[in-house]
Residue frames as a rotation matrix with the C-alpha (Angstrom) as fourth column:
UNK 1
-0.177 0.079 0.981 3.59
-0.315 -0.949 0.020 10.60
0.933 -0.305 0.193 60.73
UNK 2
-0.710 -0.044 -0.703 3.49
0.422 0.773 -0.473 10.17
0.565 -0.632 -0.530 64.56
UNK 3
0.280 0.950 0.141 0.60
0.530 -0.276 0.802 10.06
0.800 -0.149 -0.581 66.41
UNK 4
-0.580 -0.657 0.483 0.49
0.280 -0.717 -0.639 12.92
0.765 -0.235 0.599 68.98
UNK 5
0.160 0.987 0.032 -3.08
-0.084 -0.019 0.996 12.50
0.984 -0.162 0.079 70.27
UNK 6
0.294 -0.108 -0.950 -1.69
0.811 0.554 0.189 11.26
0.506 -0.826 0.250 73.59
UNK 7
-0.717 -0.466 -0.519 0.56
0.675 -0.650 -0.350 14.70
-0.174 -0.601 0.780 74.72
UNK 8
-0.337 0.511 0.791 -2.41
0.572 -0.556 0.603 16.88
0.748 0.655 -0.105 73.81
UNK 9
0.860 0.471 -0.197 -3.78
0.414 -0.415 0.810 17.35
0.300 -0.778 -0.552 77.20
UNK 10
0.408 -0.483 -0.774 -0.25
0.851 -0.106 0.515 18.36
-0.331 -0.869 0.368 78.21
UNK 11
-0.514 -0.364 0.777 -0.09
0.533 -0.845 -0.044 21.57
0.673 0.391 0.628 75.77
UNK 12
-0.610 -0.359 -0.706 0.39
0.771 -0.473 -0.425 24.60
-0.181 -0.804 0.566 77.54
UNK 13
-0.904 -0.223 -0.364 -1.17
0.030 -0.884 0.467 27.03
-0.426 0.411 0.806 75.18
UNK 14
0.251 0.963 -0.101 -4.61
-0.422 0.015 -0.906 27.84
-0.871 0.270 0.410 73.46
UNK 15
-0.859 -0.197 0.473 -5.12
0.324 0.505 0.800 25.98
-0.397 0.840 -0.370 70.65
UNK 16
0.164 0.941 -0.297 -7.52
-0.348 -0.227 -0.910 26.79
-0.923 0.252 0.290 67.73
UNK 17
-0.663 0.086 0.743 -8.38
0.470 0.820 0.325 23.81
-0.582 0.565 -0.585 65.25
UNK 18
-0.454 0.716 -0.530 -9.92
-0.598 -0.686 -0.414 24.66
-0.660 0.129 0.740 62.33
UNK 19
-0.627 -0.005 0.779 -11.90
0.326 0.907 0.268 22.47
-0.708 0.422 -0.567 59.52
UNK 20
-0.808 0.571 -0.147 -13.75
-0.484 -0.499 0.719 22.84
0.337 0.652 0.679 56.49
UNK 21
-0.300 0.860 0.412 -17.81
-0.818 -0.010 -0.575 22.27
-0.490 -0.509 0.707 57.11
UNK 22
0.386 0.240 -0.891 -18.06
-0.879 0.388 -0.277 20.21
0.279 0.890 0.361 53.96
UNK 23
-0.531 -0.780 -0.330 -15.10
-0.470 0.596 -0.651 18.02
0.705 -0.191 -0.683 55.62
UNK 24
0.598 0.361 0.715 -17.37
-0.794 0.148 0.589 15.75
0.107 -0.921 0.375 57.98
UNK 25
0.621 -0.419 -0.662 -14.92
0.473 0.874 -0.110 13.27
0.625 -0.245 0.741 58.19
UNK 26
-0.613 -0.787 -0.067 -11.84
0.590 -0.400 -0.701 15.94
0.525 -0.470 0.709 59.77
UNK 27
-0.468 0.071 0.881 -14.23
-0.340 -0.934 -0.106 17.67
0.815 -0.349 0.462 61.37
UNK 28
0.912 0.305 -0.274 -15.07
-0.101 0.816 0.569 14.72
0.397 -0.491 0.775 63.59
UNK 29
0.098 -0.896 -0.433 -11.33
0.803 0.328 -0.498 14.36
0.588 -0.299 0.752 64.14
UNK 30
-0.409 -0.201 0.890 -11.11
0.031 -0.978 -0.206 18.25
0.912 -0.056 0.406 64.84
UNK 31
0.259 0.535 0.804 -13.94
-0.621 -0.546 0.563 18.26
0.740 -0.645 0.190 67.39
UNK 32
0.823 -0.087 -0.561 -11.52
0.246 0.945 0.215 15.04
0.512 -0.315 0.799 69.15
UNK 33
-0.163 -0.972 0.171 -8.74
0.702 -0.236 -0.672 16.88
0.693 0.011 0.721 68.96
UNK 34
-0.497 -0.342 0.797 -10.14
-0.007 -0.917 -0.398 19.77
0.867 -0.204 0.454 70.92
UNK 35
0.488 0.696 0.528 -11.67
-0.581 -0.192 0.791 17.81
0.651 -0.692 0.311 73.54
UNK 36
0.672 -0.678 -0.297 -8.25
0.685 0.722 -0.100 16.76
0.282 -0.136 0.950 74.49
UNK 37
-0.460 -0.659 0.595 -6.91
0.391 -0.752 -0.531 20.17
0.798 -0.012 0.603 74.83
UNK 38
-0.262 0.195 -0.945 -6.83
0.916 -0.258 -0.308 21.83
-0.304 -0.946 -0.111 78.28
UNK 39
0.142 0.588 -0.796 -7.83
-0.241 -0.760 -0.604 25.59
-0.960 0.278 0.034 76.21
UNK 40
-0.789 -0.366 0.493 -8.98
0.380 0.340 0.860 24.42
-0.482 0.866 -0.129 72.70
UNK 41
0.167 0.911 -0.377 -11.56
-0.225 -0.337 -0.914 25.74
-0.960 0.238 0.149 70.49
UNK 42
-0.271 0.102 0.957 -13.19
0.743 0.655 0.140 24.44
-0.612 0.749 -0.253 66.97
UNK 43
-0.007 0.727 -0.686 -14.57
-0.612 -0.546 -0.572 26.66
-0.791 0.416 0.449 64.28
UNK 44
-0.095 0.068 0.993 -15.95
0.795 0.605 0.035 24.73
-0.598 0.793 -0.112 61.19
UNK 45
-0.670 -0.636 -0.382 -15.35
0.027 -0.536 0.844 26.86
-0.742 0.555 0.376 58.39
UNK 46
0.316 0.905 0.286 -18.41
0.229 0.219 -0.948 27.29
-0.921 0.365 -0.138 56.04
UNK 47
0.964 0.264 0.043 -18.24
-0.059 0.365 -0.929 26.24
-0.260 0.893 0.368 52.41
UNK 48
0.123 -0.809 -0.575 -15.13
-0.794 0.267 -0.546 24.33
0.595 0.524 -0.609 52.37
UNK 49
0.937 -0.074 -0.343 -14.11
0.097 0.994 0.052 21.05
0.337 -0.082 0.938 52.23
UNK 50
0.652 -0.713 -0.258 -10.49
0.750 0.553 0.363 19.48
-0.116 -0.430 0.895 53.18
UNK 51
-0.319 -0.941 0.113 -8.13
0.920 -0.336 -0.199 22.25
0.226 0.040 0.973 51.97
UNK 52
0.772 0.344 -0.535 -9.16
0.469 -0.876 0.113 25.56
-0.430 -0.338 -0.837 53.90
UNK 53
-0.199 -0.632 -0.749 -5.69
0.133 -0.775 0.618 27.06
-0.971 0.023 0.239 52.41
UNK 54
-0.950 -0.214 0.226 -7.09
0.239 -0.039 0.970 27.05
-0.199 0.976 0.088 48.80
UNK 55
-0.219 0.921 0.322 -10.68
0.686 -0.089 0.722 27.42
0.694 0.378 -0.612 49.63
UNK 56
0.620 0.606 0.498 -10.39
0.272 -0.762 0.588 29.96
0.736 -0.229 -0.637 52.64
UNK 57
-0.021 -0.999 -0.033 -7.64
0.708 0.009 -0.706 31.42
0.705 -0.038 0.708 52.55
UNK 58
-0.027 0.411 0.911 -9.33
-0.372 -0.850 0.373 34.54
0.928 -0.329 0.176 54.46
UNK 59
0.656 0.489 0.575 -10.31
-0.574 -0.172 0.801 32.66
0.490 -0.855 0.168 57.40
UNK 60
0.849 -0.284 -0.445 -7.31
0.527 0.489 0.695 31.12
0.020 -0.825 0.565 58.06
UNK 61
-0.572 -0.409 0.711 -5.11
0.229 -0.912 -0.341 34.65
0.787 -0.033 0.615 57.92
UNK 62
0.353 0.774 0.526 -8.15
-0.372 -0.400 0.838 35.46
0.858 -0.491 0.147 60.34
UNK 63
0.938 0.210 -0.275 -6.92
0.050 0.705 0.708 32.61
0.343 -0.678 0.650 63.02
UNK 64
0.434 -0.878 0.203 -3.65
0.763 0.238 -0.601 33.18
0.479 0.415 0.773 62.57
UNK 65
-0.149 0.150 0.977 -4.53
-0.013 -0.989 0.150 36.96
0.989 0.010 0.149 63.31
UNK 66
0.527 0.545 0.652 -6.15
-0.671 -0.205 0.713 36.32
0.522 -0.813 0.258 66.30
UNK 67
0.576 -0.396 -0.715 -3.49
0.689 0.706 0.164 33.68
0.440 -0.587 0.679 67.55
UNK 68
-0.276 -0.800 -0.533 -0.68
0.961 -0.223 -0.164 36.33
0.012 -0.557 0.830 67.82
UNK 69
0.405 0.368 0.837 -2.70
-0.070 -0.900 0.430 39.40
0.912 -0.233 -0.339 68.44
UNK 70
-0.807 -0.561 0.183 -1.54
-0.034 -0.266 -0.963 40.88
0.590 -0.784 0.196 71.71
Protein backbone atom coordinates (compact mmCIF):
# COMPACT_ATOMS: atom_id res chain seq x y z
CA UNK A 1 0.00 0.00 0.00
CA UNK A 2 1.56 3.48 -0.63
CA UNK A 3 2.34 5.72 1.85
CA UNK A 4 0.39 9.01 1.40
CA UNK A 5 1.32 10.75 4.67
CA UNK A 6 3.44 13.22 2.68
CA UNK A 7 0.42 14.89 0.19
CA UNK A 8 -1.82 15.27 3.24
CA UNK A 9 -1.19 18.83 3.92
CA UNK A 10 -1.98 19.41 0.24
CA UNK A 11 -5.78 18.07 0.49
CA UNK A 12 -8.16 20.56 -0.38
CA UNK A 13 -11.13 19.38 1.56
CA UNK A 14 -12.27 18.67 5.25
CA UNK A 15 -11.33 15.57 6.32
CA UNK A 16 -12.88 13.55 9.23
CA UNK A 17 -10.76 10.49 10.61
CA UNK A 18 -12.38 8.32 12.66
CA UNK A 19 -11.06 5.41 15.19
CA UNK A 20 -12.25 3.04 17.58
CA UNK A 21 -11.36 4.22 21.46
CA UNK A 22 -10.33 0.70 22.35
CA UNK A 23 -7.87 1.03 19.17
CA UNK A 24 -4.90 2.97 20.99
CA UNK A 25 -2.57 1.95 18.60
CA UNK A 26 -4.77 3.66 15.22
CA UNK A 27 -5.84 6.12 17.21
CA UNK A 28 -2.33 7.47 17.67
CA UNK A 29 -1.97 7.16 13.91
CA UNK A 30 -5.47 8.95 13.48
CA UNK A 31 -4.60 11.88 15.76
CA UNK A 32 -1.11 12.08 13.12
CA UNK A 33 -3.02 11.93 10.38
CA UNK A 34 -5.13 14.91 11.32
CA UNK A 35 -2.41 17.05 12.36
CA UNK A 36 -1.26 16.97 8.84
CA UNK A 37 -4.47 18.07 7.39
CA UNK A 38 -5.01 21.78 6.61
CA UNK A 39 -9.18 21.17 7.92
CA UNK A 40 -9.07 17.75 9.75
CA UNK A 41 -10.89 16.57 12.68
CA UNK A 42 -10.65 13.21 14.98
CA UNK A 43 -13.52 11.63 16.81
CA UNK A 44 -12.56 8.42 18.80
CA UNK A 45 -15.44 6.34 18.70
CA UNK A 46 -16.44 4.85 22.15
CA UNK A 47 -16.54 1.11 22.71
CA UNK A 48 -14.85 -0.09 19.70
CA UNK A 49 -11.82 -1.41 18.80
CA UNK A 50 -10.18 -1.69 15.10
CA UNK A 51 -13.28 -2.43 12.96
CA UNK A 52 -15.81 0.57 13.53
CA UNK A 53 -17.82 -1.02 10.38
CA UNK A 54 -18.84 -4.13 12.45
CA UNK A 55 -18.80 -2.56 15.81
CA UNK A 56 -20.33 0.97 14.89
CA UNK A 57 -21.86 0.80 12.18
CA UNK A 58 -24.19 3.85 13.40
CA UNK A 59 -21.47 6.21 13.84
CA UNK A 60 -19.93 5.79 10.80
CA UNK A 61 -23.42 6.31 8.60
CA UNK A 62 -23.34 9.40 11.10
CA UNK A 63 -19.87 10.80 9.43
CA UNK A 64 -20.68 9.93 6.30
CA UNK A 65 -24.02 11.94 6.95
CA UNK A 66 -22.45 14.84 7.97
CA UNK A 67 -19.67 14.70 5.17
CA UNK A 68 -22.22 15.22 2.30
CA UNK A 69 -24.88 17.12 4.11
CA UNK A 70 -25.35 20.40 2.31
Amino acid sequence: MPDYFAALPSLDAPVEVLAGALDERFCAHAEAIVRRLPDGRFRRVAESGHNLLLERPEAVAEAIARGVSP
